[in-house]
Legacy VTK file of the C-alpha trace (Angstrom):
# vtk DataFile Version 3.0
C-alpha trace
ASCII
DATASET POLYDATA
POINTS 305 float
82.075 102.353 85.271
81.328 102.355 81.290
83.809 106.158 81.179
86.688 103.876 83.332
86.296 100.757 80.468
86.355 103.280 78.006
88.883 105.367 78.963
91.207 102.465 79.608
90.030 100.890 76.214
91.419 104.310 74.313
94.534 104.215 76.698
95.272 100.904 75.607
95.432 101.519 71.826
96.207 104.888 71.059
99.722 105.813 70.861
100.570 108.310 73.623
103.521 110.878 73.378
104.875 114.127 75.562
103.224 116.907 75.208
105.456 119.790 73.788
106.855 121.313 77.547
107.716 117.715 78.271
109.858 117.021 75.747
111.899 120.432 76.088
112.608 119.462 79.671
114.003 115.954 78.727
117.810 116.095 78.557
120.286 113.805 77.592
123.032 114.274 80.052
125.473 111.145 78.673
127.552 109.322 80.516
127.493 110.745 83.823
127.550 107.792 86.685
131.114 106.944 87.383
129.862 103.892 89.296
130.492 100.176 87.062
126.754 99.443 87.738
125.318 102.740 86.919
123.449 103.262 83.340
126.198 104.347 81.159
124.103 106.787 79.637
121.360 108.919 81.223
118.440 111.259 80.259
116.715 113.367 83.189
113.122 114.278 82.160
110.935 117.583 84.737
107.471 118.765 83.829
105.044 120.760 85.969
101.805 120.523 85.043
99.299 123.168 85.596
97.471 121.227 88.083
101.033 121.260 90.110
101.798 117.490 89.138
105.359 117.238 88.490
106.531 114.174 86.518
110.185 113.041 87.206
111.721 110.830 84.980
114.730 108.590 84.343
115.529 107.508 80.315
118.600 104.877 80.869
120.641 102.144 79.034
123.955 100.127 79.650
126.627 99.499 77.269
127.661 95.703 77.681
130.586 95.846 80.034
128.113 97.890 82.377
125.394 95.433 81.817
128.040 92.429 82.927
128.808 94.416 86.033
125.276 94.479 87.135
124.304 90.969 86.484
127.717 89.841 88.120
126.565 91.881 91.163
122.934 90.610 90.858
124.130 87.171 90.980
126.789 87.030 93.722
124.119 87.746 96.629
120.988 85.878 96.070
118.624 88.684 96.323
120.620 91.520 94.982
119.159 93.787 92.616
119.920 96.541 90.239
117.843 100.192 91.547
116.641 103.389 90.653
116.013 106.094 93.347
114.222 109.506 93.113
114.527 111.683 96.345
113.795 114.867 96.667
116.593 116.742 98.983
114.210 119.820 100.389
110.985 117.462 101.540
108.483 119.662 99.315
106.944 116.726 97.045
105.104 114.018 97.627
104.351 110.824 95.575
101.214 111.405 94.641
101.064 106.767 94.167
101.557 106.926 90.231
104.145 105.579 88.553
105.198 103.803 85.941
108.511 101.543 84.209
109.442 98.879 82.248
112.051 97.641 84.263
111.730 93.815 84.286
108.971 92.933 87.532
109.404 95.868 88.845
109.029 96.142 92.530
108.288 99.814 93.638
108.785 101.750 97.308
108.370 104.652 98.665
109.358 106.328 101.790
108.469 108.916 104.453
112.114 110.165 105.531
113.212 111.720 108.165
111.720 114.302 109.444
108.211 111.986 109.085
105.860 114.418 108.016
103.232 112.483 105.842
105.265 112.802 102.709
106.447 109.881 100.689
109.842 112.129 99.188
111.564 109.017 98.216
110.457 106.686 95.683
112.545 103.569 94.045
111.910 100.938 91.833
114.270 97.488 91.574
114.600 95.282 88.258
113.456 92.004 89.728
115.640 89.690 86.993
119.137 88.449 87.275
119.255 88.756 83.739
118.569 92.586 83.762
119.821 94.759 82.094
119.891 94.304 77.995
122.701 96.209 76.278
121.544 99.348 74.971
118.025 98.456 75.708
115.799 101.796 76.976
114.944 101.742 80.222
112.659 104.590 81.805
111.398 105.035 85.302
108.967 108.018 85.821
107.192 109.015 89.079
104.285 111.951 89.951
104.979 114.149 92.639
103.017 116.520 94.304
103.893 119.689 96.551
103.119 119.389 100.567
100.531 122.367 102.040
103.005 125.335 102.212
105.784 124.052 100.938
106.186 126.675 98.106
110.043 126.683 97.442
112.229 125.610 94.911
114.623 122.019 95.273
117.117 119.238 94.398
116.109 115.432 93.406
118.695 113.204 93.578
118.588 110.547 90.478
120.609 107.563 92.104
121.174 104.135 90.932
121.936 101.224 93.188
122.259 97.873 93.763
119.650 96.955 96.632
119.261 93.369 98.813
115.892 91.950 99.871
115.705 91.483 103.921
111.932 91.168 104.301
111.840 94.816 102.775
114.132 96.302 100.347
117.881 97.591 101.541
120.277 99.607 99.991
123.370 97.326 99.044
125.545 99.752 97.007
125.096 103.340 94.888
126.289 105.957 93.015
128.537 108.082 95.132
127.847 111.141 92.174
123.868 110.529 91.626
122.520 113.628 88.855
120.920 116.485 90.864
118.044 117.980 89.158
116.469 121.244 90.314
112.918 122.269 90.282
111.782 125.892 90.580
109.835 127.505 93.598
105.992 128.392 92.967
105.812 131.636 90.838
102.895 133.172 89.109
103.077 131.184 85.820
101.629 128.272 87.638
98.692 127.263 89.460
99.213 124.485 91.535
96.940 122.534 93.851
98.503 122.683 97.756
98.098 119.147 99.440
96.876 118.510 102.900
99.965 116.589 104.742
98.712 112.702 105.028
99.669 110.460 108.122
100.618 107.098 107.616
98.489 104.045 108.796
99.485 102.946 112.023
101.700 99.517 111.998
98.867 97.308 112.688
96.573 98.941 110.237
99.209 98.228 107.006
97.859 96.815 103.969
97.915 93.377 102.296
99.105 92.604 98.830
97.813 90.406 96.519
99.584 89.419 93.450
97.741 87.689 90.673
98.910 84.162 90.538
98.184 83.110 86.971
96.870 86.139 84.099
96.412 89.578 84.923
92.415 90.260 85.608
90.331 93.048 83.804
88.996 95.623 84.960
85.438 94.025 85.727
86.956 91.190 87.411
88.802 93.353 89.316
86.051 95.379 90.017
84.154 92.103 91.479
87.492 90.694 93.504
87.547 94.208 95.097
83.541 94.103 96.280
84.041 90.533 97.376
86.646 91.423 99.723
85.034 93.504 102.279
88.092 95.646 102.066
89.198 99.176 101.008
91.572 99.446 97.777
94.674 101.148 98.388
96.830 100.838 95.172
97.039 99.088 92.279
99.317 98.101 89.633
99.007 97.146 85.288
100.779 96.105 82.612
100.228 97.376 78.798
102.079 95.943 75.878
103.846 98.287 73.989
106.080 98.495 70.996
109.339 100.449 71.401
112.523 100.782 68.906
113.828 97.427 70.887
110.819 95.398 70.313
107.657 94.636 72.404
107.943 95.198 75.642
105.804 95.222 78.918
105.245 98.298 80.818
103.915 98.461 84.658
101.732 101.235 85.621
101.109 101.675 88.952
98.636 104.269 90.631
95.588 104.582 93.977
91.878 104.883 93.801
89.992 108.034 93.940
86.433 108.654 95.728
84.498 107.980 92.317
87.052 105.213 90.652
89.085 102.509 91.397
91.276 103.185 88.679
90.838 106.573 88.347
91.093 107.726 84.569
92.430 110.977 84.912
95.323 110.295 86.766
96.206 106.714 84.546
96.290 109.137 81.374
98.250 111.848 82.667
100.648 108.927 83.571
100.373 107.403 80.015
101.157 110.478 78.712
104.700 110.890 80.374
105.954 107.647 78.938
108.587 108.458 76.459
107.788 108.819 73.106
108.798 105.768 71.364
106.826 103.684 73.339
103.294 102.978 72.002
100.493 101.183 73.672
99.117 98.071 71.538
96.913 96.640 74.491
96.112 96.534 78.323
97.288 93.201 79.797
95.328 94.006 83.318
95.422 93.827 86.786
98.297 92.171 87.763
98.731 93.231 91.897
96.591 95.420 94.404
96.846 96.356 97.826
94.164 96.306 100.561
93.403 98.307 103.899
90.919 97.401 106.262
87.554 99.161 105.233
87.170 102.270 107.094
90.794 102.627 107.115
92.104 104.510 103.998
95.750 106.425 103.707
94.638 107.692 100.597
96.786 110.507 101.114
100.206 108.647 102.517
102.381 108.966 99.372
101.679 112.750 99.250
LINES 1 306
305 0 1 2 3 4 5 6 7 8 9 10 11 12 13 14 15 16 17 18 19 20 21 22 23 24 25 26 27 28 29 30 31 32 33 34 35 36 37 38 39 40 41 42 43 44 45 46 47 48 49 50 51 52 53 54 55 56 57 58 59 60 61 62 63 64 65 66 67 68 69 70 71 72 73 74 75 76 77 78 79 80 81 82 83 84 85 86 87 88 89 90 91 92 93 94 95 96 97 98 99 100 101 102 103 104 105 106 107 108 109 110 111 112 113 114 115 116 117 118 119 120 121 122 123 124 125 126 127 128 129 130 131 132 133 134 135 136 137 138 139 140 141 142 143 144 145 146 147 148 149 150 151 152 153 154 155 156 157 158 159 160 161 162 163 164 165 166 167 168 169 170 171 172 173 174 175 176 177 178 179 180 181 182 183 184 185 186 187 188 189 190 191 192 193 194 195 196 197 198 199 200 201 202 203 204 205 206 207 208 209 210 211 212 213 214 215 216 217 218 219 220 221 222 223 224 225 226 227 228 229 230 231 232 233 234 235 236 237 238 239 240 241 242 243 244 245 246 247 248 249 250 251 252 253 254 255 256 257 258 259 260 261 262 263 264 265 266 267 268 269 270 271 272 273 274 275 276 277 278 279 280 281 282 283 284 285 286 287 288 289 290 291 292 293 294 295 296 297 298 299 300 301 302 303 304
């Protein structure tokens, strides 16, 4: 437990940046969503890690006409939403249950589509504010996937925005007709990469509870003591750091899933760190601010893979 305070401690206050391959995969591809809701310019980030991780990310702002359109959409439906979607087309990565944003109270998804195979393809996160977005504000979304057992060829993701209603789970309203395709390569010799075992979901009775923190986010050794006091098994988490960016201070929402030895696994919560974009520097960890719980006995550990 003292390595997981301390390696959140460092997280929390030393700046973080792309390593070199990351940045020479960001580019900036402009203005390329025709739809009045879509960012009206965009910046599609790939990296591959040696370990196989591959780190998808969205870099995104609105000009203010596009930023009107979205909060007049937001606000003529009562739960209506602005979007972003990641899917990838050929159903050879997995969400690996890291993520992160700093899109207002973000509320994150993912999905096992058809054909139901174990992995989570299709992961979205929706700006929970009516008053989302700011003009020419950065916003970023970024997501880990990892490849399926024998799924070894190359693929399309589909970067789509959206406007999405709540139902009692979240439903696609509206989106971009043209979303930005971005290709990944097949396995070839310059990589290693670490084949996953397909997961299976948890049976319908078996899904987890969520538990939002009602008043300030906890630390990590009251978490640790909520957890043990459960009589549950974690399934995923979520935190907040403050940062400081070219707009200002701003929150940003990590979210990520336990390992065997952690419950916030330090490995995997720095390799996320690292892919935030680089302007964006950690001044402090605000805490645990949600979790999610499975019966004990019953993990899915593997689910988003």
């Amino acid at each position: 437990m003292k390595n997981l305070v301390r390696s959140l401690v460092l997280a929390a206050f030393l700046a973080v940046t792309f390593s070199t391959e990351s940045l020479a995969q960001c580019i900036n591809q402009g203005n390329i969503f025709p739809e009045p809701f879509s960012p009206i310019n965009y910046t599609s980030c790939i990296n591959r890690s040696l370990t196989g991780i591959y780190s998808i990310t969205g870099r995104m702002y609105w000009n203010e006409g596009r930023r009107d359109y979205v909060r007049l959409r937001s606000n003529l439906f009562p739960f209506a939403y602005y979007t972003h979607d990641f899917t990838d087309l050929n159903d050879n990565l997995g969400h690996t249950g890291y993520w992160a944003s700093n899109f207002p109270a973000p509320q994150y998804d993912s999905d096992d589509d058809e054909p139901r195979d174990g992995r989570y393809e299709e992961v979205e996160v929706v700006a929970f504010s009516k008053s989302f977005p700011n003009a020419y504000m950065e916003y970023f979304f970024t997501v880990h996937f990892q490849r399926g057992l024998l799924r070894l060829g190359g693929g399309i993701i589909d970067h789509t925005p959206a406007i999405s209603v709540y139902t009692g789970a979240w439903q696609t309203y509206d989106y971009e007709r043209s979303p930005y395709q971005q290709s990944y390569r097949n396995i070839g010799d310059r990589f290693v990469e670490e084949l996953l075992d397909d997961g299976e979901q948890l049976p319908k009775e078996e899904q987890s509870e969520k538990i939002n923190m009602s008043q300030q986010p906890l630390s990590v050794e009251e978490f640790k003591t909520q957890i043990s006091s459960t009589g549950r098994t974690l399934k995923k988490f979520v935190l907040e750091y403050e940062v400081e960016t070219k707009d200002g201070p701003q929150i940003v929402t990590v979210g990520g899933v336990p390992d065997k030895n952690e419950l916030i696994p330090s490995e995997g919560l720095q390799a996320m760190l690292n892919d935030l974009p680089e302007s964006f520097k950690i001044t402090g960890f605000r805490g645990v601010v949600s979790y999610e719980l499975v019966p004990i006995g019953k993990t899915d550990e593997k689910q988003d893979k």
